[in-house]
KOLDOPA-799664 format. One line per field, with one value per residue (C-alpha): residue number from 1; residue in three letters; z, x negated, y negated. Coordinates in Angstrom, 1 decimal, always signed. Last residue first. Layout:
num <- (NUM_...) $
residuo <- (ALA_...) $
zz <- (Z_...) $
xx <- (X_...) $
yy <- (Y_...) $
REM end
This chain:
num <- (398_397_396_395_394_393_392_391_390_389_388_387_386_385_384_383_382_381_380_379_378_377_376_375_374_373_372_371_370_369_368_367_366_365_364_363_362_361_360_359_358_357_356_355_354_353_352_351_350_349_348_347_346_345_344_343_342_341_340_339_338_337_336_335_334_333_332_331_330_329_328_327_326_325_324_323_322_321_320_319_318_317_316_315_314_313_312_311_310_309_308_307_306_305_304_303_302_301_300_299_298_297_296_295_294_293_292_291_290_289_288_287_286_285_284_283_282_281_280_279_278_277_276_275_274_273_272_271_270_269_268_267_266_265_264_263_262_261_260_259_258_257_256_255_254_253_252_251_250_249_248_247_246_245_244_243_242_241_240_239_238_237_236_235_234_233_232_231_230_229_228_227_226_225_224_223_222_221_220_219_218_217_216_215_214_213_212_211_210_209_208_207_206_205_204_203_202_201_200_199_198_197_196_195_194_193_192_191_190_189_188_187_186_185_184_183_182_181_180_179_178_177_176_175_174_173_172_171_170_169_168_167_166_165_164_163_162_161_160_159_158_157_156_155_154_153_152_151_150_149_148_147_146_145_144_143_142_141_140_139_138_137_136_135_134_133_132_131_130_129_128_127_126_125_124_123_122_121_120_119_118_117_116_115_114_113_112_111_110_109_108_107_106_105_104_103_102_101_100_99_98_97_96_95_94_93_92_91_90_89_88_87_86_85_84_83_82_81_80_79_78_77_76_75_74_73_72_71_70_69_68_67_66_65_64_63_62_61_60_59_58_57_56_55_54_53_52_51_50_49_48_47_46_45_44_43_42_41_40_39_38_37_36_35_34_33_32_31_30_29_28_27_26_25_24_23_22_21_20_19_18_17_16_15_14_13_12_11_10_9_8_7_6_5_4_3_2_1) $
residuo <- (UNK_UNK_UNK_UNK_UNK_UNK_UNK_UNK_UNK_UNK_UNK_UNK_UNK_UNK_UNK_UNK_UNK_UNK_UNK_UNK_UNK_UNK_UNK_UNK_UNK_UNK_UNK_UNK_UNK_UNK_UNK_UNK_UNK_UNK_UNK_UNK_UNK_UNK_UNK_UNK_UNK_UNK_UNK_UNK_UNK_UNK_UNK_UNK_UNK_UNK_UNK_UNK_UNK_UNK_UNK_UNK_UNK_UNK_UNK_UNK_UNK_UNK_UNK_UNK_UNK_UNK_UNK_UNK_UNK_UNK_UNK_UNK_UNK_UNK_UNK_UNK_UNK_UNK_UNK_UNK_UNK_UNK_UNK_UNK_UNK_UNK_UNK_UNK_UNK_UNK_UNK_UNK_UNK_UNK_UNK_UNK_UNK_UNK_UNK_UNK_UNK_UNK_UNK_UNK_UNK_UNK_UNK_UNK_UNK_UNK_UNK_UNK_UNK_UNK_UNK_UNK_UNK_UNK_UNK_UNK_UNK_UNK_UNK_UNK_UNK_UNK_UNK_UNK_UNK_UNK_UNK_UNK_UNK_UNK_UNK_UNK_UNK_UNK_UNK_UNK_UNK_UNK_UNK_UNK_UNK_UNK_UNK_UNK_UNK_UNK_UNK_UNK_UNK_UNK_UNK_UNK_UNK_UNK_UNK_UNK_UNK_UNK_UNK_UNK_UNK_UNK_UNK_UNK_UNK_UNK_UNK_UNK_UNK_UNK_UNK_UNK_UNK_UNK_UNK_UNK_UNK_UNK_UNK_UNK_UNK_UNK_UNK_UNK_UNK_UNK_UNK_UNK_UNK_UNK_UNK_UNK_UNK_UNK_UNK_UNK_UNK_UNK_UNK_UNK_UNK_UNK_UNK_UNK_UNK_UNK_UNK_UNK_UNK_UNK_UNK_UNK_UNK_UNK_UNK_UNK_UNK_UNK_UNK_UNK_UNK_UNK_UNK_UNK_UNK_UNK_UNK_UNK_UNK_UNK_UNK_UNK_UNK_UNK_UNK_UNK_UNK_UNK_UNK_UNK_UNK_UNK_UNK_UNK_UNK_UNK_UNK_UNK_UNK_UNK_UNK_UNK_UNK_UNK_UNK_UNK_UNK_UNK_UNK_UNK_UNK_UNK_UNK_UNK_UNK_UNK_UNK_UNK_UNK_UNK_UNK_UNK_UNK_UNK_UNK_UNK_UNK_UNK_UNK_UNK_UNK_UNK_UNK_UNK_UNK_UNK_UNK_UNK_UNK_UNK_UNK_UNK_UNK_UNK_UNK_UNK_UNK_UNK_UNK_UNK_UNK_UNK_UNK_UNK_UNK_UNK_UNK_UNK_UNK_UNK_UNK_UNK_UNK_UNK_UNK_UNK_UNK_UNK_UNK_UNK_UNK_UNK_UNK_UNK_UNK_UNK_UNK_UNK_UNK_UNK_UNK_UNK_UNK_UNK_UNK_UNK_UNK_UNK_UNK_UNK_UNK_UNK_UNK_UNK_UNK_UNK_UNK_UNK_UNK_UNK_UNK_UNK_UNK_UNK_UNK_UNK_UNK_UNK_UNK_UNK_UNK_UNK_UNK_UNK_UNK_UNK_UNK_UNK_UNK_UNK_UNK_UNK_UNK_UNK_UNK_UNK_UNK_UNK_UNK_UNK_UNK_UNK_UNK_UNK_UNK_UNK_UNK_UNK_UNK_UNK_UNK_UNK_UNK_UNK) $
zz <- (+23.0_+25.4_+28.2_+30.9_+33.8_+36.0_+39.1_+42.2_+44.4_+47.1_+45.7_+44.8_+48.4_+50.4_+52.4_+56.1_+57.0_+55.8_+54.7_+50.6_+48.7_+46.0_+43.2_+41.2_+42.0_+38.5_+37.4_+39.3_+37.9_+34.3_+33.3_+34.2_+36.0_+35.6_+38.6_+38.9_+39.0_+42.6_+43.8_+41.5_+42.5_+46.2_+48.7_+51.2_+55.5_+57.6_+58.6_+57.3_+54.2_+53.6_+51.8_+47.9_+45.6_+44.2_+42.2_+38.7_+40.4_+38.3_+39.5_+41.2_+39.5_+41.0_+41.2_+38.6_+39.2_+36.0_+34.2_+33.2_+29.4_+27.6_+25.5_+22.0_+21.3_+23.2_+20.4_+17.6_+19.1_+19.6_+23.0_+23.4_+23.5_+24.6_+23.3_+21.5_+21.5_+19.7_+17.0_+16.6_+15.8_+12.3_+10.8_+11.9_+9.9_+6.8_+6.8_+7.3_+4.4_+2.1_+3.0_+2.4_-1.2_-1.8_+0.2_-2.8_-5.1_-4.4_-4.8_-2.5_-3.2_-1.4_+1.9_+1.7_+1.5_+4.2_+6.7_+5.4_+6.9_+10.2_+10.7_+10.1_+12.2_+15.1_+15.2_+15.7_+17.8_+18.9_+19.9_+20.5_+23.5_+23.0_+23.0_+25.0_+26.2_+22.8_+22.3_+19.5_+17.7_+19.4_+17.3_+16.0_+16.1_+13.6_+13.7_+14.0_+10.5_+8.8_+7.4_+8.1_+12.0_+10.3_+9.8_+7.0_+4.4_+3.0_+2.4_+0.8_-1.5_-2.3_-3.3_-5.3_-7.6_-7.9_-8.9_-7.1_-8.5_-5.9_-7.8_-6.4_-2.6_-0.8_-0.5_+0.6_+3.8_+4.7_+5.0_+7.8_+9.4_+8.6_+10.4_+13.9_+14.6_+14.0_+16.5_+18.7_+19.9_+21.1_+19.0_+16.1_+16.9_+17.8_+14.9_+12.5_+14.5_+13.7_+9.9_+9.6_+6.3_+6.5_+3.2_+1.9_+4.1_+3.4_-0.4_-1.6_+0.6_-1.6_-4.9_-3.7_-3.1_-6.3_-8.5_-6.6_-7.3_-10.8_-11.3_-9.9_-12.4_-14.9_-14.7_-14.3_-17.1_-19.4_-18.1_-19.1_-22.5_-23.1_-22.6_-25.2_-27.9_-27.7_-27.7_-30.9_-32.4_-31.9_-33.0_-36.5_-36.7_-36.1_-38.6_-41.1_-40.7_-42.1_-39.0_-36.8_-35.2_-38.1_-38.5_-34.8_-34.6_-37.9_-36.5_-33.5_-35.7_-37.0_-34.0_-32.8_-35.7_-36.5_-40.5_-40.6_-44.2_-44.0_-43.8_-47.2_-48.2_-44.5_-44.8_-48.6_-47.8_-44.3_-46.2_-46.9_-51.0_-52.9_-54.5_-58.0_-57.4_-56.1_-52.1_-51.5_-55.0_-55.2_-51.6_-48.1_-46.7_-44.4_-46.5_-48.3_-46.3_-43.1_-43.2_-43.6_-41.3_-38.2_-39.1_-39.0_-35.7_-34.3_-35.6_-33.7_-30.3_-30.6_-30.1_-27.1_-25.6_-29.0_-29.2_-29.5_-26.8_-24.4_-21.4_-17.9_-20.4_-19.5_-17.5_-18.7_-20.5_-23.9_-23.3_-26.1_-29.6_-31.8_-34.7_-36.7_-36.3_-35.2_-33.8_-34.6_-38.2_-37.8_-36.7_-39.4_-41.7_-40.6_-39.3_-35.8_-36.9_-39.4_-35.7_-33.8_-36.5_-36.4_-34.8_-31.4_-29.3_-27.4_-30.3_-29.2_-30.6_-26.9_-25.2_-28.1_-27.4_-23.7_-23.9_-26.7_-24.6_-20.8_-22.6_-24.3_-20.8_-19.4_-22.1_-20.3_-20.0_-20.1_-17.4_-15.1_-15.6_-14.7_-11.6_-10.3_-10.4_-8.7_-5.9_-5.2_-5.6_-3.1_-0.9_-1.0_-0.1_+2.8_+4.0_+4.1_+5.4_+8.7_+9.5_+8.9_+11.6_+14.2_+13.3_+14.3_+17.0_+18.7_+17.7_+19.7_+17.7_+18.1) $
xx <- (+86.3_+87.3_+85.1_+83.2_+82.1_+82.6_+80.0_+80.8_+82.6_+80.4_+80.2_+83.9_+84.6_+86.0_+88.7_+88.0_+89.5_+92.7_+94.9_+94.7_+97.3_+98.6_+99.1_+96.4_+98.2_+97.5_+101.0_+103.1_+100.5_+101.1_+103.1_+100.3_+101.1_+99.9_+100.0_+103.5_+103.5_+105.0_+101.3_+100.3_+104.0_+102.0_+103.9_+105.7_+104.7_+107.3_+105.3_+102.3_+101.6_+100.0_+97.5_+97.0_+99.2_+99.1_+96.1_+95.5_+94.3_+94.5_+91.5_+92.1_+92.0_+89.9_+91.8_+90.3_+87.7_+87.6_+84.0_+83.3_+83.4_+80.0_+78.7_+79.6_+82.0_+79.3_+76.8_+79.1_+80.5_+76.8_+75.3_+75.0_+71.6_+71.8_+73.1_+72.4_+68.8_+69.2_+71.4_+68.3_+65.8_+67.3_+68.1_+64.8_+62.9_+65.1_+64.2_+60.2_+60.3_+62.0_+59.9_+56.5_+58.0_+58.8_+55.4_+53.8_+55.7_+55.2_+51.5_+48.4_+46.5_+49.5_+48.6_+45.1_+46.1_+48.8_+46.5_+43.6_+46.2_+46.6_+42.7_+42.6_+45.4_+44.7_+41.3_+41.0_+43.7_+45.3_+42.3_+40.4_+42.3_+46.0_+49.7_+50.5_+54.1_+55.1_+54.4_+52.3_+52.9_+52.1_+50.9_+48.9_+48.7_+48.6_+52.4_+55.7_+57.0_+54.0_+55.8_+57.1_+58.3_+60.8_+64.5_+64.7_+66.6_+63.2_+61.7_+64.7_+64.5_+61.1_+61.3_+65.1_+62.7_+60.0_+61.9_+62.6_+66.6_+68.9_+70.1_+67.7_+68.6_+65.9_+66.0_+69.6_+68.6_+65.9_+68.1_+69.7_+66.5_+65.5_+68.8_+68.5_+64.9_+65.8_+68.6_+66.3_+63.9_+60.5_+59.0_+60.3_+58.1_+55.1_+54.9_+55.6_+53.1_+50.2_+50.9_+50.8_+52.6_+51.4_+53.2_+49.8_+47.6_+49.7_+50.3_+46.3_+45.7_+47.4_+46.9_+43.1_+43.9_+45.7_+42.9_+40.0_+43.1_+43.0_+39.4_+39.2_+42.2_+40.4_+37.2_+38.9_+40.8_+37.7_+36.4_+39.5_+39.0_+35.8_+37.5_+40.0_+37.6_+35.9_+39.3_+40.1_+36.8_+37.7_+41.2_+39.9_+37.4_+40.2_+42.7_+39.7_+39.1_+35.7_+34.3_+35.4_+32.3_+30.3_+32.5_+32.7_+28.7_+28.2_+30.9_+28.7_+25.1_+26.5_+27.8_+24.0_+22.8_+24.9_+25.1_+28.5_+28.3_+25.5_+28.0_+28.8_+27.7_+28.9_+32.2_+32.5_+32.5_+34.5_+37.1_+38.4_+39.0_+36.6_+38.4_+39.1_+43.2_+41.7_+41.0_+37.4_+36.7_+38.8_+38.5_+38.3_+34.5_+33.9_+32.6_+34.7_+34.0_+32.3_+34.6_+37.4_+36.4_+36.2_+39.9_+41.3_+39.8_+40.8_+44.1_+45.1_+43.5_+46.2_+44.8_+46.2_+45.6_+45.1_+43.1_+44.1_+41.9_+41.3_+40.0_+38.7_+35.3_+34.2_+31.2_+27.9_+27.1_+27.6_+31.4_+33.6_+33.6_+36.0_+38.0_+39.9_+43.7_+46.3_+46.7_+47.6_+47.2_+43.4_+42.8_+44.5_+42.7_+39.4_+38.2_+38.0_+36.3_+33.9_+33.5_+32.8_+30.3_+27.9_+28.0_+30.2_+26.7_+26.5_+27.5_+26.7_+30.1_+31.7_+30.5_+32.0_+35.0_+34.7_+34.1_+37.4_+39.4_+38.3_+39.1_+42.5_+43.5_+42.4_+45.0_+44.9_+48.9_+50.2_+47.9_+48.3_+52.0_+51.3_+49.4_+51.7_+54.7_+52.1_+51.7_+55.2_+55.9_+53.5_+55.0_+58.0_+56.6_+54.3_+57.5_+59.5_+56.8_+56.7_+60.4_+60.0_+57.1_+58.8_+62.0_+60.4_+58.9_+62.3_+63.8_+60.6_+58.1_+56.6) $
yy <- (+63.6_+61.0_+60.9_+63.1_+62.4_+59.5_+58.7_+59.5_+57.1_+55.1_+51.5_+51.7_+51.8_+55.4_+55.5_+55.5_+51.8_+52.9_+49.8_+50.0_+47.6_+49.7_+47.3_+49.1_+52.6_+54.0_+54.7_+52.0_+49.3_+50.5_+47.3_+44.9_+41.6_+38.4_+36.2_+33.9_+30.0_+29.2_+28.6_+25.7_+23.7_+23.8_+25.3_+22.7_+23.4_+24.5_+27.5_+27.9_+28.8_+32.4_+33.2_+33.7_+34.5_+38.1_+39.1_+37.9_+34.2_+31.0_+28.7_+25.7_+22.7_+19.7_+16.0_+13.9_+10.9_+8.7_+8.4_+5.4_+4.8_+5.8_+2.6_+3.1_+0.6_-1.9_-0.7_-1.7_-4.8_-6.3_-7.2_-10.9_-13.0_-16.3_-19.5_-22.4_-21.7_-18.4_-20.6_-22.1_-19.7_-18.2_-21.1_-22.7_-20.6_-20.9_-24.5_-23.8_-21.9_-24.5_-27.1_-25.1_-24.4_-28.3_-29.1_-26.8_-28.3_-31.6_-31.9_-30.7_-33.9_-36.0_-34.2_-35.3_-39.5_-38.8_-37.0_-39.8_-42.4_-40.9_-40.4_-44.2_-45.2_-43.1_-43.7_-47.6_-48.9_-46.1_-44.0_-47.0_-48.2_-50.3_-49.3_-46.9_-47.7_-49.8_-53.7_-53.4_-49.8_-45.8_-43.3_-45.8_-48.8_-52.4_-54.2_-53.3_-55.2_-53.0_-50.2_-46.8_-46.0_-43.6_-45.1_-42.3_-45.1_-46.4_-42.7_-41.8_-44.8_-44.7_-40.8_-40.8_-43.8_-41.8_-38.3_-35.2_-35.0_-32.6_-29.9_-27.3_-28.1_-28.2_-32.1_-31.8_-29.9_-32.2_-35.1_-33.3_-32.8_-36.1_-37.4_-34.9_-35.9_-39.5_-38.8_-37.2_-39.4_-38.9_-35.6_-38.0_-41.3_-38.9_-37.2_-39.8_-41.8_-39.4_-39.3_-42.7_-44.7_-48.3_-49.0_-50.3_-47.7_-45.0_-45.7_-46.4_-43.7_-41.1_-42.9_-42.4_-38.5_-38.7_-39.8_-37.2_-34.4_-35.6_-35.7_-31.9_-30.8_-32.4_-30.7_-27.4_-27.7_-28.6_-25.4_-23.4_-25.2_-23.9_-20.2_-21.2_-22.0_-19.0_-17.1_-19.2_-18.5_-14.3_-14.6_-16.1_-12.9_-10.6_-12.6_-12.1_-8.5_-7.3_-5.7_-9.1_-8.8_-10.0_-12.5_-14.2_-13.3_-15.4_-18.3_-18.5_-18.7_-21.7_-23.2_-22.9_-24.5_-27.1_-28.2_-26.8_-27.0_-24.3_-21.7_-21.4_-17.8_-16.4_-18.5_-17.4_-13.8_-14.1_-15.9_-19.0_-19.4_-21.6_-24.7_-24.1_-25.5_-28.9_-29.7_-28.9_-30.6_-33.5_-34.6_-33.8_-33.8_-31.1_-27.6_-25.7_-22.4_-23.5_-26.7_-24.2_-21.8_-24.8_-26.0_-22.9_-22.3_-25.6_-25.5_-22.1_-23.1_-26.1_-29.3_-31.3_-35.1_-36.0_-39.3_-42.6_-43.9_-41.5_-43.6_-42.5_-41.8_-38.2_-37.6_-36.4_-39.5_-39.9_-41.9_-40.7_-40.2_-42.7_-40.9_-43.1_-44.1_-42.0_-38.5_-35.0_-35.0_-35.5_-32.3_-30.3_-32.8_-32.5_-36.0_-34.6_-31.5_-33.6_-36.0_-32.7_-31.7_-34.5_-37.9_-37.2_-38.1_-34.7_-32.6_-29.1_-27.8_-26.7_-29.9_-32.0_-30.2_-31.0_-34.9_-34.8_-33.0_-34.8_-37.8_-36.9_-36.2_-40.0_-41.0_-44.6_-45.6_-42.2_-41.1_-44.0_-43.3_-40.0_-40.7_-42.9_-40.0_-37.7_-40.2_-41.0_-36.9_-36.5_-39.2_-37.6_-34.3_-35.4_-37.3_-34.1_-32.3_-34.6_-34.5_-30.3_-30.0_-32.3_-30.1_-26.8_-28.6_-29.2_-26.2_-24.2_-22.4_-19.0) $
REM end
């Protein structure tokens, strides 16, 4: 399938996809921390879920609800109106427990959503299906209303089955809100991505060119390749930079604009390398960082266990195993025919002053009753009668 040599081209240029993934990943979570883009994309998707576009009614008593409200600091400030999310989060949680938001929801159906003496003394009304139904005006939504009805009503009378039923609800809005944010986030790394290969000057194209050209830098990645897969080895930004620095890749803008081939090099010039190259190098680099380091981690590992089983085949050829070379029929070994042991008397004469074969001094057999029945009578007449003309026997033992 693959030759050694582009088995190691392949593996040189996954180990700088996954390094600059985990560069680009590492960015995007300090972005992250430092905006709260996640709370965002909670807070826009909540208010989606409760039909509270502007953040004014019951997403803000939600917010405000003290099981809510617990989970982050300050005051509750809705988010952009439009249909995207605002890129920042504010104080906001960047989580809120499917458990929490249900509990929170009955008890502002129940007690209604202000918190003070009377929905928090001893003679407030108890949550229940009963005084949810009776109560659930305080909502003041209608359509989250007439959800809560259809969770209770469902429910047949069993609170922790109606509860389950607004978390499940709740859940399957956040699966959407998931999907929106894993979409912004690939769109955030792919610009991280770019942002790195056109600042570090990081081509795909003349990676693969630089290695399938010189050995030695072949031989080093590879090598560096095998301590990247190596589960103890830390995949962090700073173990990232400095890996990719010490690779002696063609990385950088000390050589110049090109691509594969840099100012001054056999090649250099034209539109491909001038123009295309680069750019289509480049967006290589920007849409291998939106894949993420685990899957070039995975990938890495793969290929690595691919070439362990092709290269030694290179080295040298195929031999025959022990086993089946143990079982391989010896040669057969010419040996000197036997002749057949005779019961009559030795055979012919030997002529005279030549030796008798050992085989022909071994005695025949002989049968004690040969006297009686005339067996070693040797017959002469030419008129006796043969076997083939005797009668046949009569008789028998009786």
């Amino acid at each position: 399938m693959f030759g050694s040599q582009n088995l190691e081209v392949i593996i040189g240029l996954i180990v700088v996809f996954l390094f600059v993934s985990v560069i680009s990943s590492a960015i995007r979570e300090g972005i992250e921390a430092w905006l709260k883009t996640r709370a965002s994309y909670l807070e826009h998707g909540i208010r989606a879920l409760l039909h509270d576009r502007t953040g004014d009614g019951i997403a803000r008593k939600l917010y405000n609800h003290p099981l809510i409200e617990g989970l982050f600091s300050g005051d509750y400030v809705p988010g952009s109106t439009t249909t995207r999310p605002s890129l920042s989060g504010g104080n906001l949680p960047s989580y809120i427990p499917a458990k929490n938001f249900a509990e929170a929801l009955f008890d502002i159906a129940a007690r209604g959503p202000d918190t003070n003496a009377v929905s928090s003394g001893p003679n407030a009304s108890s949550v229940s299906l009963d005084s949810i139904r009776e109560n659930i005006e305080n909502i003041d939504n209608p359509r989250v209303q007439r959800i809560l009805l259809a969770a209770v009503d469902n429910a047949q009378g069993d609170f922790e089955r109606a509860k389950k039923n607004i978390e499940e609800w709740y859940d399957s809005g956040m699966d959407r809100v998931s999907g929106w944010y894993k979409r912004a986030t690939q769109w955030t790394i792919l610009v991280i991505g770019l942002a790195i290969a056109v600042g570090l000057n990081i081509n795909a194209i003349t990676i693969v060119d630089y290695l399938s050209r010189n050995d030695t830098a072949r031989a080093a990645i590879v090598a560096r390749a095998g301590t990247v897969t190596d589960p103890q080895t830390p995949q962090d930004y700073a173990t990232a930079t400095e890996t990719l620095r010490s690779l002696s890749l063609p990385i950088g803008w000390s050589a110049g604009w090109g691509a594969p081939r840099r100012v001054g090099e056999p090649g250099a010039g034209g539109v491909w390398n001038d123009w295309i190259g680069p750019i289509l190098g480049w967006l290589i680099i920007g849409l291998a960082a939106t894949m993420g380091a685990p899957f070039w981690f995975d990938l890495l590992n793969k290929f690595m266990v691919i070439r362990s089983t092709v290269k030694p085949h290179e080295k040298s050829p195929e031999e025959g195993s022990e086993d089946r070379a143990d079982k391989t029929t010896p040669p057969e070994v010419p040996v000197a025919p036997v002749p057949p042991v005779s019961n009559a008397t030795p055979g012919p004469a030997v002529a005279p002053g030549a030796s008798i074969p050992d085989w022909e001094k071994i005695p025949g057999p002989t049968d004690p009753e040969d006297d009686v029945d005339g067996c070693d009578v040797e017959v002469k007449d030419e008129t006796a009668t043969s076997d083939e003309n005797l009668p046949a026997a009569e008789g028998g033992i009786k």
